[in-house]
C-alpha positions in Angstrom: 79.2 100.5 86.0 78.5 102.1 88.7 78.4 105.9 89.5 77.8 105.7 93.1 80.8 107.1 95.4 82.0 103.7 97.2 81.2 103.8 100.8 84.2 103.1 102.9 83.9 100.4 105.6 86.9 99.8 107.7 86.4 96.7 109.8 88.9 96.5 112.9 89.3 92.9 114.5 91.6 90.4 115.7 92.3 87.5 114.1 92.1 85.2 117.6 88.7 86.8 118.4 85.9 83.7 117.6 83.0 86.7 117.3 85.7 88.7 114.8 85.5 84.9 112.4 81.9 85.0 112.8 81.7 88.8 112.3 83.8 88.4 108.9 81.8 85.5 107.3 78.7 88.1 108.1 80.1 91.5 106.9 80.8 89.3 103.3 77.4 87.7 103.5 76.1 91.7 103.5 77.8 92.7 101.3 76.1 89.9 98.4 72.9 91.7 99.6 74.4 94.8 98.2 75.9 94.6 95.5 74.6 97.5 93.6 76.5 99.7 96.2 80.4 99.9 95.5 82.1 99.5 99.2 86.2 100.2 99.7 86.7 97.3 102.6 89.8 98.2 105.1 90.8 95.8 107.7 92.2 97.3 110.4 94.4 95.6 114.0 93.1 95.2 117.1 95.1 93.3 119.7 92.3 91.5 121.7 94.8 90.5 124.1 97.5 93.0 124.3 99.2 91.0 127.5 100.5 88.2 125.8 104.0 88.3 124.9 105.5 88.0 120.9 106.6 84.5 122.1 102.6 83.7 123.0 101.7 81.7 125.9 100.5 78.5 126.2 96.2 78.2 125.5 96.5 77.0 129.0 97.6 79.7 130.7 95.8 82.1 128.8 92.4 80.5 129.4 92.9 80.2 133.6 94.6 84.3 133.3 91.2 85.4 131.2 88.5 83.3 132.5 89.6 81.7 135.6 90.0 78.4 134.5 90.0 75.8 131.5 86.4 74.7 132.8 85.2 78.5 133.1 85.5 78.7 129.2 83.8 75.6 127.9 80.6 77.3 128.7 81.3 80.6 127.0 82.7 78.5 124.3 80.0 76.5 123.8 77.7 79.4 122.1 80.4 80.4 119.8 80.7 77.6 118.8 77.1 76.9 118.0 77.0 80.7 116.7 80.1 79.7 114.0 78.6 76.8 112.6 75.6 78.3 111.8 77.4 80.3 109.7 79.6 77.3 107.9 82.4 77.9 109.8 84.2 75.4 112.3 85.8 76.6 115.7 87.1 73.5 117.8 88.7 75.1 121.0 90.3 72.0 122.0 92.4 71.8 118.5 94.3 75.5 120.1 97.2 74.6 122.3 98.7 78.3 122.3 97.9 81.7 122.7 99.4 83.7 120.1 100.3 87.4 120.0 99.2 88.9 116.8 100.8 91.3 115.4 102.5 89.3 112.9 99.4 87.9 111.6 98.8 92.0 111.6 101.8 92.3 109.8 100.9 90.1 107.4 97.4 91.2 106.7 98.9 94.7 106.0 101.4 93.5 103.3 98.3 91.1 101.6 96.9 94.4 101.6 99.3 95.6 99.0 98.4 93.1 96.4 94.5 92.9 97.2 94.7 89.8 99.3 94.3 91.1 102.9 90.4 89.4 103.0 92.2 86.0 101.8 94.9 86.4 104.5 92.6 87.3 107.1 90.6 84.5 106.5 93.6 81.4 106.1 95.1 82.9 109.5 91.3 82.5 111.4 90.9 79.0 109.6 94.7 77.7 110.6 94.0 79.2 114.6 90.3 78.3 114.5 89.5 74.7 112.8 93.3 73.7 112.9 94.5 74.6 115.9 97.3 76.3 113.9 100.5 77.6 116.1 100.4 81.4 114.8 103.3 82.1 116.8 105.2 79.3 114.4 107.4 81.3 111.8 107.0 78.6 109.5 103.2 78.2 110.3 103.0 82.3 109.5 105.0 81.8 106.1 103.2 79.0 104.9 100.1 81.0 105.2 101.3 84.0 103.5 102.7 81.8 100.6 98.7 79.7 100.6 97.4 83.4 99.6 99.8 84.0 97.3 102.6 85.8 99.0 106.4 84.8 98.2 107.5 83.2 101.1 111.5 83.9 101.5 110.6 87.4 101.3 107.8 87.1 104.1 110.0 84.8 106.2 112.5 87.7 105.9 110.3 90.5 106.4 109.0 89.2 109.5 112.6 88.9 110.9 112.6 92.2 110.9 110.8 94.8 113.0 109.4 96.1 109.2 105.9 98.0 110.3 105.8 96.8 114.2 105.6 100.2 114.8 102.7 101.2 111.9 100.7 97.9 113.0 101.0 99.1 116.6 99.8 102.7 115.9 96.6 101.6 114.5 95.6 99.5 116.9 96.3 102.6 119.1 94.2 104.9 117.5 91.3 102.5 117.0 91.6 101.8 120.9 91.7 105.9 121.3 88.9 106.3 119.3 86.7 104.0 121.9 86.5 101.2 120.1 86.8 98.3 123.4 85.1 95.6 121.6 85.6 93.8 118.0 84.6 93.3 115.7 83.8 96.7 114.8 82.5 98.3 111.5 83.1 101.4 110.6 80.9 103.3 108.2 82.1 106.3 106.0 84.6 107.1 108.7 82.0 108.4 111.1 79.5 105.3 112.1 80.2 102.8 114.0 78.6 99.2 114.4 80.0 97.1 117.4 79.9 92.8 117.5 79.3 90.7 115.2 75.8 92.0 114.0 73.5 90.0 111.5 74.0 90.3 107.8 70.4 91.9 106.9 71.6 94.4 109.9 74.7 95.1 108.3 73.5 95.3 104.7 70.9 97.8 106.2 73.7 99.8 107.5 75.4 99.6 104.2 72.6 101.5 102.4 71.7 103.9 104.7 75.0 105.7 104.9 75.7 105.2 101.0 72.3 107.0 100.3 74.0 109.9 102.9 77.7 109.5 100.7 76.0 110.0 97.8 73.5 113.0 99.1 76.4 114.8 100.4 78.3 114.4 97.2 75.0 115.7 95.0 75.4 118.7 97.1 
């Protein structure tokens, strides 16, 4: 057993953000390179696109009102979709048909938290929006998941009829915003260093061990 203090890594993303999937299958790669250090893994809101209503927009209308056109993002999709698949993972742009706003897929991260699922959750939302084309604005699309991860789904199909933690979700992503953080995903290290984009996993892992050698200095002290 280990009787290193656990470094704390709080990663804030979005689950609509194609660098934040690619970032997520990288972090956990990392983290197999170290698994003698014991790390405490957080994830933490971001609303990438802040502008689009709870109702979501069509992918249409979000694509021409970001990038000009539908055309102007084949290009810049091209790359991350390259960049997934080399990491196993499938992003087919054409399968999305809207634009989601995310803070129930926030929501629902948050309360996976509370039973140790909030990795699983994260990952079933990117998959459905991602390879699927999934309609995360879909109630029964957002219930569904929750229930795939283990979540009971009456009581998540009732909690998110409510307004239960709108406002907590919403803070967060505020103070990660306040704090300077413009660009996901973004690792935080120990609470005081931070690693922006979707950086490689030897990279990463490097990070990892450099700031648990400081942890566990400062604690010696």
């Amino acid at each position: 057993m280990s009787t290193l203090k656990p470094v704390r890594l709080d990663i804030v993303s979005d689950v609509v953000c194609p660098w934040c999937y690619i970032g997520k299958r990288r972090i956990e790669k990392a983290l197999s390179l170290v698994t003698d250090i014991p790390v405490e893994v957080h994830w933490r809101p971001f609303f990438l696109n802040p502008w689009v209503p709870r109702e979501g927009i069509s992918r249409e209308d979000y694509l021409t009102t970001k990038f000009g056109s539908v055309e102007a993002y084949k290009g810049i999709a091209g790359r991350v979709v390259t960049a997934a698949g080399e990491e196993g993972l499938s992003y087919r742009p054409d399968m999305v048909k809207r634009q989601p706003n995310t803070i129930d897929c926030h929501r629902l991260i948050h309360w996976a938290e509370a039973k140790g699922k909030a990795a699983e959750m994260k990952q079933r939302l990117m998959e459905l929006y991602f390879r699927d084309g999934g309609d995360l604005t879909d109630v029964n699309v957002l219930v569904r998941a929750a229930a795939d991860v283990g979540l009971d789904a009456e009581e998540t199909r009732r909690r998110l009829a409510t307004d239960e933690d709108v406002a907590l979700i919403s803070a967060q992503a505020e103070e990660a915003a306040s704090k300077g953080i413009s660009g996901v995903p973004t690792f935080v290290f120990a609470q005081k260093y931070a690693v922006s984009g979707a950086q490689p996993p030897e990279q990463l892992a490097a990070a990892l061990r450099q700031v648990s050698a400081e942890v566990n200095a400062q604690a010696a002290e």
